[in-house]
PLY file of the C-alpha trace (Angstrom):
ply
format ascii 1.0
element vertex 582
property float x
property float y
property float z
element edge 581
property int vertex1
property int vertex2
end_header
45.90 93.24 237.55
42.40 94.55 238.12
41.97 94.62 234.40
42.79 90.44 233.84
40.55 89.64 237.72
37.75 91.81 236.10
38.15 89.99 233.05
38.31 86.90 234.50
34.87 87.42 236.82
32.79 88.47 233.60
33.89 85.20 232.13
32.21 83.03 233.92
28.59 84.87 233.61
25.98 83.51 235.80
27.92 80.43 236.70
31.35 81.96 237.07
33.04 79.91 240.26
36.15 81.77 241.84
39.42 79.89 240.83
41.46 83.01 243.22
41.37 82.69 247.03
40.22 85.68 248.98
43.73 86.26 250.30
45.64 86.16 247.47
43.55 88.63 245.33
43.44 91.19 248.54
47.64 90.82 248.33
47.80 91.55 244.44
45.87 94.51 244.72
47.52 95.55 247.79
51.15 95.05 246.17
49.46 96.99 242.81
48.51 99.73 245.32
52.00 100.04 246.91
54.05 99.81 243.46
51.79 102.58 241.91
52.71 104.61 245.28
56.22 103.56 244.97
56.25 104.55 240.87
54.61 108.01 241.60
57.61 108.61 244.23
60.69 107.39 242.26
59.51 109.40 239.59
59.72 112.78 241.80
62.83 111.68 242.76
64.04 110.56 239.20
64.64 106.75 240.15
63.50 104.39 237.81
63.23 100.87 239.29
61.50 97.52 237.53
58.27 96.67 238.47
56.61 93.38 239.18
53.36 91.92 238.51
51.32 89.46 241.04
51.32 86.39 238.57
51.24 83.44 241.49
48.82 81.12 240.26
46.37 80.23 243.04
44.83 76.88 242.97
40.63 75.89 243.82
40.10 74.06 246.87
37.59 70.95 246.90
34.75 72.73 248.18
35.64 75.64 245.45
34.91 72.69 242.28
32.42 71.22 244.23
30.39 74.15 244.46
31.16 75.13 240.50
30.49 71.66 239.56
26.82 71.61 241.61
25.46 74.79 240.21
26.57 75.04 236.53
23.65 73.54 234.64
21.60 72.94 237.36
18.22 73.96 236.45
16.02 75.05 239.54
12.80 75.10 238.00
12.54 71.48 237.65
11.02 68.93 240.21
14.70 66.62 241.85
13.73 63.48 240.40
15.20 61.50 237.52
11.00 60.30 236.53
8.47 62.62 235.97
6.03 59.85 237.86
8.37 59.86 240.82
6.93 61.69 244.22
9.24 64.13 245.83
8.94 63.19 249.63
9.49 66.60 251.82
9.54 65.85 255.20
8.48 69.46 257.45
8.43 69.99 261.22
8.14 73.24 262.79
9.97 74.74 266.07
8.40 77.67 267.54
10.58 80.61 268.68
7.76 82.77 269.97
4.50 83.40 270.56
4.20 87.12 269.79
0.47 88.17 270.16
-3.13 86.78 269.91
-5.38 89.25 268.40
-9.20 88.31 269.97
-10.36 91.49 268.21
-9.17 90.40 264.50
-9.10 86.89 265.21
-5.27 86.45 264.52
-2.32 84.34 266.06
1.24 86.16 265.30
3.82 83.78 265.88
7.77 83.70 265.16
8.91 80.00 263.58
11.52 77.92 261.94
10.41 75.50 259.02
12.42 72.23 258.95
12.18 71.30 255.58
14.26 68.08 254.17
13.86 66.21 250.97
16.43 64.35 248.55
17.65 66.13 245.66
19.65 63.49 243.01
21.33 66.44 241.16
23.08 67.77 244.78
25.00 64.56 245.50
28.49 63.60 245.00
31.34 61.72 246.43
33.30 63.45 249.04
36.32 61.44 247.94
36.85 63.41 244.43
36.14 67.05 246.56
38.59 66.93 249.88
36.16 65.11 251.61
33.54 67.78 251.51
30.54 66.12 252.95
28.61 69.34 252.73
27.90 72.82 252.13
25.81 75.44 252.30
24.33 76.83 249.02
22.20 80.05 248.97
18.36 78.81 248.76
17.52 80.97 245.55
20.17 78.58 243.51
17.93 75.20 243.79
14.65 73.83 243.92
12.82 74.31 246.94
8.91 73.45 247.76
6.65 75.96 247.87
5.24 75.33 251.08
2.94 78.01 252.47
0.59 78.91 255.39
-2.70 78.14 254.37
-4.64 79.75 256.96
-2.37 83.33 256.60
-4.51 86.32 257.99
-2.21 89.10 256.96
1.57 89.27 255.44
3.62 86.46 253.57
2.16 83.01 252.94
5.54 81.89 251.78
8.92 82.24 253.30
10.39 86.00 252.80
14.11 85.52 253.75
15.52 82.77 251.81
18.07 81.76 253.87
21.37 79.27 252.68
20.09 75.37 252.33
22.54 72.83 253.63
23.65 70.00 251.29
24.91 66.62 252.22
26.64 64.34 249.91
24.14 61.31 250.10
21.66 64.11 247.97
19.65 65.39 251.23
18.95 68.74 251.19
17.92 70.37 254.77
16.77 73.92 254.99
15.13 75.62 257.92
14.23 79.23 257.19
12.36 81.33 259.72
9.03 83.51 259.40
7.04 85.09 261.17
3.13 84.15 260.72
-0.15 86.28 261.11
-2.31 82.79 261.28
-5.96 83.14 261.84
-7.72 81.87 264.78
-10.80 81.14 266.17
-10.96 82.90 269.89
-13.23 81.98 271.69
-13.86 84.19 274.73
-16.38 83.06 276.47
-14.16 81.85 279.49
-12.48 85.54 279.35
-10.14 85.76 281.72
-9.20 81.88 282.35
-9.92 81.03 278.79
-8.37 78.42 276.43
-7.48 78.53 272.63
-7.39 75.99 270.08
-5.46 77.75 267.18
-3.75 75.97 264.30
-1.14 76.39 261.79
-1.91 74.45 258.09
0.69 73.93 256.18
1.16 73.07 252.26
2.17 72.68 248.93
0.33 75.39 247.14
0.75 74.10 243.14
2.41 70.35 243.77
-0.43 67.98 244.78
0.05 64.43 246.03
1.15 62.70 243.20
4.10 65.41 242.89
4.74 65.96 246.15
3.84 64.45 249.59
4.59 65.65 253.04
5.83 63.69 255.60
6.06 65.08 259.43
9.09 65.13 261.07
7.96 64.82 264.37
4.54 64.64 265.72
4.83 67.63 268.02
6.15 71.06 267.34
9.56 71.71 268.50
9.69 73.74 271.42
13.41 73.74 272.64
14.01 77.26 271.37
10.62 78.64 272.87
10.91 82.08 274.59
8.00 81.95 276.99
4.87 84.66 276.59
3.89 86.95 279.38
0.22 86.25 278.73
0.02 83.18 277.28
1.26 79.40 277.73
1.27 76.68 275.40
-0.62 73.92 276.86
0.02 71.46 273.68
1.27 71.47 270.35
0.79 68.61 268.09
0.77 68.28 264.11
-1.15 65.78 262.32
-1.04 64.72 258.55
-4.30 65.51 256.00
-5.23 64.95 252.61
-7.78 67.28 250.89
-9.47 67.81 247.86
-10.94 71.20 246.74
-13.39 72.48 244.94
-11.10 73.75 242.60
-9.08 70.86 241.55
-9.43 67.36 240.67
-6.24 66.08 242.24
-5.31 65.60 246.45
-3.23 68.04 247.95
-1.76 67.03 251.53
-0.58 69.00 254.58
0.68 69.07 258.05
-1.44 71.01 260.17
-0.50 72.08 263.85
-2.96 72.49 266.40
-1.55 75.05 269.32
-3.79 74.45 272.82
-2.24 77.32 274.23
-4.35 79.30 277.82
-4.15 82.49 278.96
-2.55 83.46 282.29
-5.34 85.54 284.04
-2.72 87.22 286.73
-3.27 90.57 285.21
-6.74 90.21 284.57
-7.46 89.20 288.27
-5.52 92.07 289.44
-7.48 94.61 287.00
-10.68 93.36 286.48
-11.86 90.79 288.90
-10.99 92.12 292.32
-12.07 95.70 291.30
-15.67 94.35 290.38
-15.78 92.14 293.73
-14.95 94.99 295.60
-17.68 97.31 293.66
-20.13 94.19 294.16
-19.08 94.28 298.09
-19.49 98.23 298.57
-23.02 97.70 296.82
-24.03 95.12 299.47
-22.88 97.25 302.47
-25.68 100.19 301.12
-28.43 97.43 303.39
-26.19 97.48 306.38
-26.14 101.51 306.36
-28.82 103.25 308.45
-31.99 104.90 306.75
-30.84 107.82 309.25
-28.12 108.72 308.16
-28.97 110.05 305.34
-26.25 108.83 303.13
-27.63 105.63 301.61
-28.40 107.07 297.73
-25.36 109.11 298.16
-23.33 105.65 298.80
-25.34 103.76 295.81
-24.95 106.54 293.25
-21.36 106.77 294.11
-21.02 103.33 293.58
-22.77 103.56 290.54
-20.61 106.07 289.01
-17.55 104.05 289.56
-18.46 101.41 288.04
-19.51 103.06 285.26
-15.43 104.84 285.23
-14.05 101.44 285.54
-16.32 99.83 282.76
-14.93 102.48 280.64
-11.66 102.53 281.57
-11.44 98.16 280.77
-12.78 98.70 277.23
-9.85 98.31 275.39
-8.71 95.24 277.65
-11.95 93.01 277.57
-11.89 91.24 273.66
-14.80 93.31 271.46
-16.65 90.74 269.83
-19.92 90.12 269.30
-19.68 86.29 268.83
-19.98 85.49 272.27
-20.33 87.44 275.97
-17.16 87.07 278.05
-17.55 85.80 281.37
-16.34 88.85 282.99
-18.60 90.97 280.71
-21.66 88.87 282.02
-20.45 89.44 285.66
-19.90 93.36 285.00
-23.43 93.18 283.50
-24.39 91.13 286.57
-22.76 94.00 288.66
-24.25 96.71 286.25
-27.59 95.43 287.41
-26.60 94.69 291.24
-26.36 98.15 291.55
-29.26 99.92 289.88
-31.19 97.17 291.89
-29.80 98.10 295.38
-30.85 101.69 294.15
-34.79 101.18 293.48
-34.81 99.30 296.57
-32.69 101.94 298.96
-35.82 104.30 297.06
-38.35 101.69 298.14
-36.89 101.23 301.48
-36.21 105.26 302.43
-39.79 105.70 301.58
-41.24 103.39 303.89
-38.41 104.62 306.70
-40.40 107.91 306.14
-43.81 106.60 306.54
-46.18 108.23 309.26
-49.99 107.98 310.41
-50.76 110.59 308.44
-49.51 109.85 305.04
-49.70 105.77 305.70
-52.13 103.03 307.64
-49.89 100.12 308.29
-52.14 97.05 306.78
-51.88 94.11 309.35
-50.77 91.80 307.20
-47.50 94.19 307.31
-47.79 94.16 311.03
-47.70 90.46 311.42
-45.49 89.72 308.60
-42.75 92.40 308.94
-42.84 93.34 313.02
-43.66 89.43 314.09
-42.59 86.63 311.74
-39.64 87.61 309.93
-37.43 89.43 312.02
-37.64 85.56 314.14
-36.24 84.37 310.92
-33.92 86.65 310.50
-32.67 86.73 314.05
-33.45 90.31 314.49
-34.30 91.31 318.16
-36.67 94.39 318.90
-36.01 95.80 322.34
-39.36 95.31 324.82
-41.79 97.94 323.91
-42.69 98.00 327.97
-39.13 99.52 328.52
-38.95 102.52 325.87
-42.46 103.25 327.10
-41.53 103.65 330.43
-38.59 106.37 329.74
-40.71 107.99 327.51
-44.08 108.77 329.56
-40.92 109.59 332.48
-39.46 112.30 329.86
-42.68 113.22 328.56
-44.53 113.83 332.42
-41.03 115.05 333.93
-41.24 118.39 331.24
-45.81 118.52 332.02
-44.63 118.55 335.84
-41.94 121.54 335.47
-44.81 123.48 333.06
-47.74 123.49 335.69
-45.78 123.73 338.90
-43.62 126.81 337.46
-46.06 129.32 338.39
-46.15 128.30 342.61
-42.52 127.99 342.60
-39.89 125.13 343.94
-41.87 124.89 346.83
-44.94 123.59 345.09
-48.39 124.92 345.86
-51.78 124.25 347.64
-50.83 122.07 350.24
-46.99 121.98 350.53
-44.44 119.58 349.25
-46.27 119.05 345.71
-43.62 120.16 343.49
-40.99 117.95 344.62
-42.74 115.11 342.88
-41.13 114.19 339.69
-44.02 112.22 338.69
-47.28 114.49 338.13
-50.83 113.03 338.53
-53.74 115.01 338.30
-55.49 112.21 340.00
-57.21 112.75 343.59
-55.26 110.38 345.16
-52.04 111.97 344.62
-54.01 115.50 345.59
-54.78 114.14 348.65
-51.40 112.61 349.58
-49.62 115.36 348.12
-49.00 117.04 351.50
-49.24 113.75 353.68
-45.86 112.82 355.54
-46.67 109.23 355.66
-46.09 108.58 351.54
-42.89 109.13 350.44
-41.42 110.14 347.26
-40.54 107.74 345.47
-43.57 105.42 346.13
-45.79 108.19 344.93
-43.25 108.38 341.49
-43.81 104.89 341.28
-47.62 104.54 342.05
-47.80 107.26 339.71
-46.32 105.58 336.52
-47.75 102.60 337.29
-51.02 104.00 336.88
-49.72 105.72 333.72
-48.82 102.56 331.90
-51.88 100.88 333.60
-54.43 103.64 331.58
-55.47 105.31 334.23
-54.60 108.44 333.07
-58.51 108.79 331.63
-60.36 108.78 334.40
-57.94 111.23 337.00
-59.26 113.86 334.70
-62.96 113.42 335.36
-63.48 116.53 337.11
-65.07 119.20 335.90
-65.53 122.91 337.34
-68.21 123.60 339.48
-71.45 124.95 337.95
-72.19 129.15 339.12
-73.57 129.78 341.86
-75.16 132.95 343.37
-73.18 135.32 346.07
-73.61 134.52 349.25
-75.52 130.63 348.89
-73.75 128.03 351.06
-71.79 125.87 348.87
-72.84 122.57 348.53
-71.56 119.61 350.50
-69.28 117.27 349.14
-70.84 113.46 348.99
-69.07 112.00 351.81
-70.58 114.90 354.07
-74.01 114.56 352.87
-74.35 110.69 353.40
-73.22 111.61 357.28
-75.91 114.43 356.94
-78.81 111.60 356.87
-79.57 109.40 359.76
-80.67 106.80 357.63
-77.54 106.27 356.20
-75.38 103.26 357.92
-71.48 103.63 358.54
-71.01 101.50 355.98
-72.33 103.00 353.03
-70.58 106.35 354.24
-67.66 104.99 354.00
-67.30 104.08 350.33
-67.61 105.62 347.30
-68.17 104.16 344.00
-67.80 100.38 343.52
-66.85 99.74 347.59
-63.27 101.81 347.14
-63.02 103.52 350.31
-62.97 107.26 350.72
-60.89 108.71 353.35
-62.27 111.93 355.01
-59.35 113.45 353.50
-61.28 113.97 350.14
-63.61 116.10 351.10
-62.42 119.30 349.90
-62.76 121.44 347.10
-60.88 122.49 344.29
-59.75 126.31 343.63
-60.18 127.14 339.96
-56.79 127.79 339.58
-56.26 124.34 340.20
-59.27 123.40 337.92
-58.08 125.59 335.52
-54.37 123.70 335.72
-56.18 120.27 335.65
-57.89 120.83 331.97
-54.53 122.26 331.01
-52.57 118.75 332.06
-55.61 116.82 330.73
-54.98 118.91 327.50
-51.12 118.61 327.60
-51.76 114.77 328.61
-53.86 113.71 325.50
-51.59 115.38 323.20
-48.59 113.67 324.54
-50.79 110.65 324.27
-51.37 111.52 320.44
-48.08 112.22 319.64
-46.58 109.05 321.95
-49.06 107.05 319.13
-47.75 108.66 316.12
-43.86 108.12 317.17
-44.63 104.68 318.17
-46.33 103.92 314.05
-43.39 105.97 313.11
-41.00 103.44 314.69
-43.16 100.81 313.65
-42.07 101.82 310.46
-39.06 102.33 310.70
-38.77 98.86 312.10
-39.86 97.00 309.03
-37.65 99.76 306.30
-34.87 98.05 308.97
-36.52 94.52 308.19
-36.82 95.01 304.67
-33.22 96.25 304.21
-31.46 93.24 306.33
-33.87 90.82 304.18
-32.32 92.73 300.99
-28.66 92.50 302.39
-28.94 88.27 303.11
-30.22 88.21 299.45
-27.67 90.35 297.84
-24.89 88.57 300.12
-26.12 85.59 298.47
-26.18 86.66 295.52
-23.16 88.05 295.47
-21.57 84.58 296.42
-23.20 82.73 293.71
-21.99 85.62 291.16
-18.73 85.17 292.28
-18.82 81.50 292.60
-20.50 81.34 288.92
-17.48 83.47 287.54
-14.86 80.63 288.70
-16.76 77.49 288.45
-16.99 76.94 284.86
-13.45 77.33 284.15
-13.15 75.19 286.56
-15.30 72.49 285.66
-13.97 72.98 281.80
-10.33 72.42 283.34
-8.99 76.12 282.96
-8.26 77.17 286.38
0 1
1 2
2 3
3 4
4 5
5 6
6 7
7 8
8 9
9 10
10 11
11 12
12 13
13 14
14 15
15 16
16 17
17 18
18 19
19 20
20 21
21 22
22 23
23 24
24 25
25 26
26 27
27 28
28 29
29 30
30 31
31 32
32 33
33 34
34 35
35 36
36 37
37 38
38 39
39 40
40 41
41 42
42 43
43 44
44 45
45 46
46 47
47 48
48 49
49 50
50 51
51 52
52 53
53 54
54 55
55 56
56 57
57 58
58 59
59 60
60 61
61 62
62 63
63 64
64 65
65 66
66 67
67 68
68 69
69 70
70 71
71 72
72 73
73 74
74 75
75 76
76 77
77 78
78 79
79 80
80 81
81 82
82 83
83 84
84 85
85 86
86 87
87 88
88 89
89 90
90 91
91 92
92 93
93 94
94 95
95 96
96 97
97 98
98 99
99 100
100 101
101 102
102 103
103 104
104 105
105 106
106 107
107 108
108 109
109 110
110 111
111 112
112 113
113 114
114 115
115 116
116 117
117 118
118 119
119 120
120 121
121 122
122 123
123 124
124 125
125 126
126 127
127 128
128 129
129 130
130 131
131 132
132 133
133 134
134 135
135 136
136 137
137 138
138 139
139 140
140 141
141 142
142 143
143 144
144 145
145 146
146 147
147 148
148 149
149 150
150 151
151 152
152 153
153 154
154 155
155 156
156 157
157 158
158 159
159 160
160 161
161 162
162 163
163 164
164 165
165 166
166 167
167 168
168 169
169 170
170 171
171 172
172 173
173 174
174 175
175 176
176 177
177 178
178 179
179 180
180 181
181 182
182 183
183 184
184 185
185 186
186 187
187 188
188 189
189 190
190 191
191 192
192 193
193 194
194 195
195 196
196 197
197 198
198 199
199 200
200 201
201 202
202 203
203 204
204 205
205 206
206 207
207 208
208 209
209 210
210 211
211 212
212 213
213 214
214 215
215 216
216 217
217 218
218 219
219 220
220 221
221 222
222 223
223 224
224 225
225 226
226 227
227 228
228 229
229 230
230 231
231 232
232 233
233 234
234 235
235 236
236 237
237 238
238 239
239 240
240 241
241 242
242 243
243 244
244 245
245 246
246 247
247 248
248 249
249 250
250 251
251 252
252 253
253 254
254 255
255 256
256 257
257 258
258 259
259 260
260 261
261 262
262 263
263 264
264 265
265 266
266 267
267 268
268 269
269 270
270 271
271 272
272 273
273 274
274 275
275 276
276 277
277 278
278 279
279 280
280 281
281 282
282 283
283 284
284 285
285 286
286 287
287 288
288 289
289 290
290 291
291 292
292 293
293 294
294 295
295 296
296 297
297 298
298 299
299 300
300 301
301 302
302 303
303 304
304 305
305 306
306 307
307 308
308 309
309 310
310 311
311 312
312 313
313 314
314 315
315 316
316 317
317 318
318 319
319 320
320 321
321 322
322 323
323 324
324 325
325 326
326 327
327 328
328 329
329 330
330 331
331 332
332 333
333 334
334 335
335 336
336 337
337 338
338 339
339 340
340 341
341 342
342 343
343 344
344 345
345 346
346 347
347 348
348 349
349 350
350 351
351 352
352 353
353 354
354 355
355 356
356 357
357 358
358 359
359 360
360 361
361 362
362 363
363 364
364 365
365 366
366 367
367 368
368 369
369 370
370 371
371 372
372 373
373 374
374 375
375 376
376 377
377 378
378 379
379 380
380 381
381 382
382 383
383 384
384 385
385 386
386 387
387 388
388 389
389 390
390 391
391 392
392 393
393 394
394 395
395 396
396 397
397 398
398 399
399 400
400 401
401 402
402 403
403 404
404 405
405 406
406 407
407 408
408 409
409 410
410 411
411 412
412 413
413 414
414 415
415 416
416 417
417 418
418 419
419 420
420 421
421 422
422 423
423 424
424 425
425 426
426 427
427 428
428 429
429 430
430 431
431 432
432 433
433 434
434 435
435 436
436 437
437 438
438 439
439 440
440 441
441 442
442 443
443 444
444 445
445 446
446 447
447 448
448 449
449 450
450 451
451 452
452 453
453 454
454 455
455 456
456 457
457 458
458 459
459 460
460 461
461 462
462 463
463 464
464 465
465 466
466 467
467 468
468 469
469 470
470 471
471 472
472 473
473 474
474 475
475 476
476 477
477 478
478 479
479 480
480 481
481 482
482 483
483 484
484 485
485 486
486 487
487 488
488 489
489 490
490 491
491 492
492 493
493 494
494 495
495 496
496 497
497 498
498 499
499 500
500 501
501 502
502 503
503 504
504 505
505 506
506 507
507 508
508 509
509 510
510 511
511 512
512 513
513 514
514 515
515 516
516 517
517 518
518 519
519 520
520 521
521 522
522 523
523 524
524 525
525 526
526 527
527 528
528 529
529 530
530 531
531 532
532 533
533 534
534 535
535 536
536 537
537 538
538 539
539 540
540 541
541 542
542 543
543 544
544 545
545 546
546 547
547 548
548 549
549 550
550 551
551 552
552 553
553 554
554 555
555 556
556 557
557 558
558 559
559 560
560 561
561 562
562 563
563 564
564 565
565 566
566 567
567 568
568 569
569 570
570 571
571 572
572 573
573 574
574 575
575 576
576 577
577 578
578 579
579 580
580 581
């Protein structure tokens, strides 16, 4: 039985059509199978019973002669048409399945389609009346003609279909065949918009050896199908539209046509905004707040070259996600640039602004120009208020005067010296005024503090240390008499000019005394004490002077680079915007 099917098969050669069904070849060999068992046992047992063959004679259905009557003698290498002049019209459309990738780097769109393909084919027709009323079938591709339509603009794989799937034949001659490939297409990217960017890629489609005359395309819709589209994480198709051409090459003489699909397709800049452009606002942010931080505190560089070094991590870390091309600059390469430089800016200047924060009288003269411009006029624009200079003067001569007093009046003790009740002034003045009143009931304490600084801040503090010790003179002379007592001394001499002293400022008769060298000697040591308080008051108030405009210079620097930092951020969104992207 095997023998006669085999037989049978080779027959036929190439065209050989199957006149047995499925079923009924399966049961012969089954029964074959079975009898040889049954033979093999009867003749152990010594029983010899008759055998039978399979001879039912199975008929061919319609689609069986329909099939065997297509194919035998057709001749695939010729074009379907009974003229040699005649045109074979193909009509194409494409359905996307899936938008796999879109390589910026290589320039390449991978994408996963079907080709609808349809065309008439004279040869493939027949009347469904003779065949069961078979209106079609499906044929396996490699047993016909087919065009050879290929991707023009293929970057890398198969320009032509690799899996030649069945074609499905009607009986009016139509042949419709949709096979499905995957396409490495190349693209233009353009990446200038990077992240909220916009491609234009397309998808050319041909004849490769059939020009017009032989064949002509004809689209079967003017978009690309996109019912069975499996939607990208990164990219969405905006538009996809397909529009006839005719072209004529270099190479040729005759017009070859196509259908050429133009995807608009934008990319979905979630992850990128997560990733990229938050990280760098946040960098550009930190960078702004080194201008808020104190010169004092010593961590300003320390803040800058930490934000410097992070940057410089996350730049490295984004390489492989930002497109590398050199055709154009991303936008968020020119705003990491823009950062880049935002940083290593806000460095020289914390340099610049640290050294003037240092500045003293003697390393620096502040010009007046600086003076006026930087201590007068633009902390008013700026809104910057410097707290009254009268004040911080005050509590410092009090701190300053409060230690001088404790110094000198250490030596007599808490209960003050000379004339009683000296020490327990807070305020010391080596002027004679407060000598004389120092043991007087009828000025109290804290009149005397207060005459006492306000002579201090008035300037006075010059002239209470005019005096001088006495010049030597010899054992056992009469001292001399103070002024007052030598205008009473002459009769000529009227009450009134004995009664003042210098200028009409009346002397009591209080001030007629003299002063012990020990209190002499204590008087040049306050005057000492007092002008190098005096000195040093100076120098810390052109030290705060500077430090006053580093302060200026750093909120000027801190408005700018808020404002800058706006308009970088606001020039990273707006021309998407404007170009429609966002």
């Amino acid at each position: 039985m095997a023998d006669a099917l085999h037989g049978h098969i080779e027959s036929g050669g190439r065209s050989w059509v199957p006149t047995l069904t499925c079923r009924t070849v399966m049961m012969c060999v089954i029964e074959s199978d079975l009898e040889e068992e049954e033979e093999e046992e009867e003749e152990e047992e010594g029983v010899v019973i008759p055998q039978f063959a399979c001879n039912e004679e199975v008929q061919p259905h319609g689609e069986d002669k329909l099939f065997k009557k297509l194919i035998i003698g057709y001749n695939k290498w010729s074009r379907p048409v009974p003229n040699v002049s005649d045109v074979v019209i193909v009509k194409f459309g494409l359905s996307i399945a899936q938008l796999i990738d879109v390589d910026e780097k290589n320039q390449m769109m991978t994408t996963n389609v079907w080709l609808k393909q349809e065309w008439n084919d004279y040869k493939l027709s027949w009347k469904p009346s003779d065949y069961d009323n078979v209106t079609s079938i499906r044929v396996p591709s490699e047993l016909i003609w087919v065009p050879d339509i290929v991707l023009y603009n293929n970057a890398d794989g198969e320009f032509a279909v690799t899996h030649m799937t069945k074609a499905h034949l009607f009986h009016t001659g139509k042949v419709r065949w949709v096979p499905p490939a995957i396409y490495k297409s190349s693209c233009s990217i353009d990446v200038t918009f990077f992240p909220f960017d916009q491609q234009n890629c397309k998808m050319k489609f041909g004849s490769w050896t059939y020009d017009k005359a032989k064949i002509d395309l004809e689209p079967i819709e003017n978009a690309v199908d996109l019912s069975n589209y499996w939607e990208s994480g990164e990219w969405a198709i905006v538009n996809a539209v397909g529009t006839y051409n005719t072209k004529k090459y270099d190479c040729c003489h005759e017009i070859y046509p196509d259908i050429t699909y133009f995807f608009i397709i934008r990319r979905l800049p979630l992850f990128y905004t997560i990733n990229l452009i938050i990280p760098c606002l946040l960098i550009s942010c930190l960078t702004v707040l080194v201008f808020y931080l104190p010169s004092d505190c010593g961590e300003k560089i320390t803040l800058c070259i930490s934000v410097l070094l992070s940057l410089t991590v996350f730049l490295l870390l984004i390489t492989e996600i930002i497109p590398s091309t050199s055709l154009v600059i991303p936008l968020i390469g020119e705003y990491l640039l823009f950062t880049m430089i935002f940083v290593t800016l806000s460095i020289v200047i914390t340099v610049f602004v640290l050294n003037v924060h240092h500045r003293s009288p003697g390393t620096h003269k502040m010009p007046r120009w600086v003076h006026s411009v930087f201590l007068d006029l633009i902390p008013r624009w700026l809104f910057m208020r410097r707290p009254a200079p009268d004040g911080r003067r005050r509590r410092l001569l009090m701190l300053q005067h409060e230690t001088v007093t404790a110094a000198v009046l250490a030596p007599w003790g808490k209960g003050g010296g000379g004339r009683g009740g000296g020490g327990e002034a807070r305020c010391l003045s080596t002027s004679a005024t407060w000598l004389r009143e120092a043991g007087s009931m009828a000025t109290t304490k804290d009149d005397a503090e207060r005459r006492c600084y306000e002579e201090l801040e008035l300037g006075k503090l010059t002239s209470y240390f005019s005096f001088r010790p006495p010049s030597p003179r010899p054992p056992g002379s009469t001292p001399p008499l103070p002024p007052l007592q030598a205008n009473a001394a002459h009769p000529g001499s009227s009450g009134q000019e004995a009664s003042t002293v210098g200028g009409g400022v009346a002397a009591p008769a209080e001030s007629a005394f003299l002063l012990s060298p020990s209190v002499m000697r204590a008087l040049e040591g306050v005057h000492y004490i007092a002008d190098h308080l005096r000195a040093e008051d100076a120098d810390f108030s052109v030290k705060e002077d500077w430090k006053y405009v580093a302060m200026v210079i750093d909120r000027i620097f801190l408005w700018m680079f808020i404002i800058v930092c706006l308009l970088g951020t606001i020039g990273l969104f707006l021309p998407p915007w404007l170009a429609g992207m966002i």
